[in-house]
N, C-alpha and C positions, 0 to 999 in steps of 0.2 A: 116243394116238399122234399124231394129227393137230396136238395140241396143242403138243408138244415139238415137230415140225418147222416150226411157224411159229414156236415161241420161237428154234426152231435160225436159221430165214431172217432172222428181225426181228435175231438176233443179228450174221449176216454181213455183214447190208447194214451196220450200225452198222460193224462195223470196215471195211467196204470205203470206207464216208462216211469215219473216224479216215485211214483210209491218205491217199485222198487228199487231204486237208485239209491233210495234215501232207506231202505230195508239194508242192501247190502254196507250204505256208508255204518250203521249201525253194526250191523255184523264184523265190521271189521274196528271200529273202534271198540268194540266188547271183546276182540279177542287180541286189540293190543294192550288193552287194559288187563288181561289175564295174564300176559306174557308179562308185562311190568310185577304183577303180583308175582308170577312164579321166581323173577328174577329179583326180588327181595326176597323173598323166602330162599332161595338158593344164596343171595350175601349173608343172612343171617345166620345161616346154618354154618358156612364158612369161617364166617369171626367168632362163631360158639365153639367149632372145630378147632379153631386156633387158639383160643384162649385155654381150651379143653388143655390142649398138646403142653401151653404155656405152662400150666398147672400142674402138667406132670413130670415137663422136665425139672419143675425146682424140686416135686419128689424127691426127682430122682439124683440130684444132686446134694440135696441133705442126706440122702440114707448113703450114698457114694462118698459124703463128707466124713459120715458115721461109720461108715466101714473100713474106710481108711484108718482112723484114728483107731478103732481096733484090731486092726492091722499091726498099728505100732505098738498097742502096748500088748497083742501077744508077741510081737519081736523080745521085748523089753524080760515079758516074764521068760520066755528060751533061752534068751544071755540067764535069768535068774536059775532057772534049772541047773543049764549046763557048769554053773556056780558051786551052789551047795541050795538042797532043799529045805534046811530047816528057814533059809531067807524068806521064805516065798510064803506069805499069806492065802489062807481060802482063797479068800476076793478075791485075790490076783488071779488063782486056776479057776472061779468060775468065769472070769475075764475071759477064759480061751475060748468058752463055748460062744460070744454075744457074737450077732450080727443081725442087720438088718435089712428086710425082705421090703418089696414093693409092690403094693396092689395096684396097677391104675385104673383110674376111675374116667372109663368111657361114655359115656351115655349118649352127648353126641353123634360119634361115631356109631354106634349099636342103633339108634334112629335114622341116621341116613340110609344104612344097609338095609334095615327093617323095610324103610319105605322106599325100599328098590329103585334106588336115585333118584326118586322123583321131583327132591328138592336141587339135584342138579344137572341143571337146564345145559350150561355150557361146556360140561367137565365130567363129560359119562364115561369117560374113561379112569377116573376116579375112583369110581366103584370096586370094579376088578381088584385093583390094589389096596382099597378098603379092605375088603375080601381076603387077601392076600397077607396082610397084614394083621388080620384076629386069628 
């Protein structure tokens, strides 16, 4: 009798060992599954970051295209001044006042700060110079 109740004990510790072995294999394949999650959310957030940046340096090179070119032609109307002023049309002197200004458009960025890095996993030192940077 004694004998079957230790084969019975030796039997349960064995499946209490299977249980949790196969508890922790779970626990760990749930939290590399999380870690793959975060680290797409963290590429994704990146290539939105980038494209963001993409998007605003062509901004800022149109309005840098535009400002140039009014650059030249208030050169253009200063030679007409320094001429004679009856030359010089309205148009031309309200030409002196044009330039153009640049909004960028972050959201991106304003999302990643907002959620406090949390979309990056690899690159927390990001952050700070996010920060640094609005």
């Amino acid at each position: 009798m004694e004998n079957k109740t230790s084969k019975y004990f030796k039997y349960a510790i064995g499946e209490i060992v299977l249980v949790v072995i196969g508890i922790l294999i779970a626990l760990q394949i749930n939290t590399w599954n999380e870690h793959q999650k975060a680290i797409k959310k963290e590429t994704e957030a990146i290539n939105s970051l980038k494209q963001e940046i993409i998007s605003n340096i062509e901004k800022l090179e149109g309005v840098l295209t535009l400002n140039e070119t009014y650059l030249i032609e208030t050169d253009s109307i200063l030679d007409l001044l320094n001429r004679d002023l009856k030359e010089l049309p309205a148009s031309k002197i309200a030409r002196l006042f044009d330039y153009e200004s640049i909004v960028f458009d972050i959201p991106e960025l304003d999302n990643i700060i907002e959620l406090n890095s949390e979309l990056l996993i690899k690159r927390k030192e990001l952050i700070s110079e996010f920060r640094e940077l609005k």
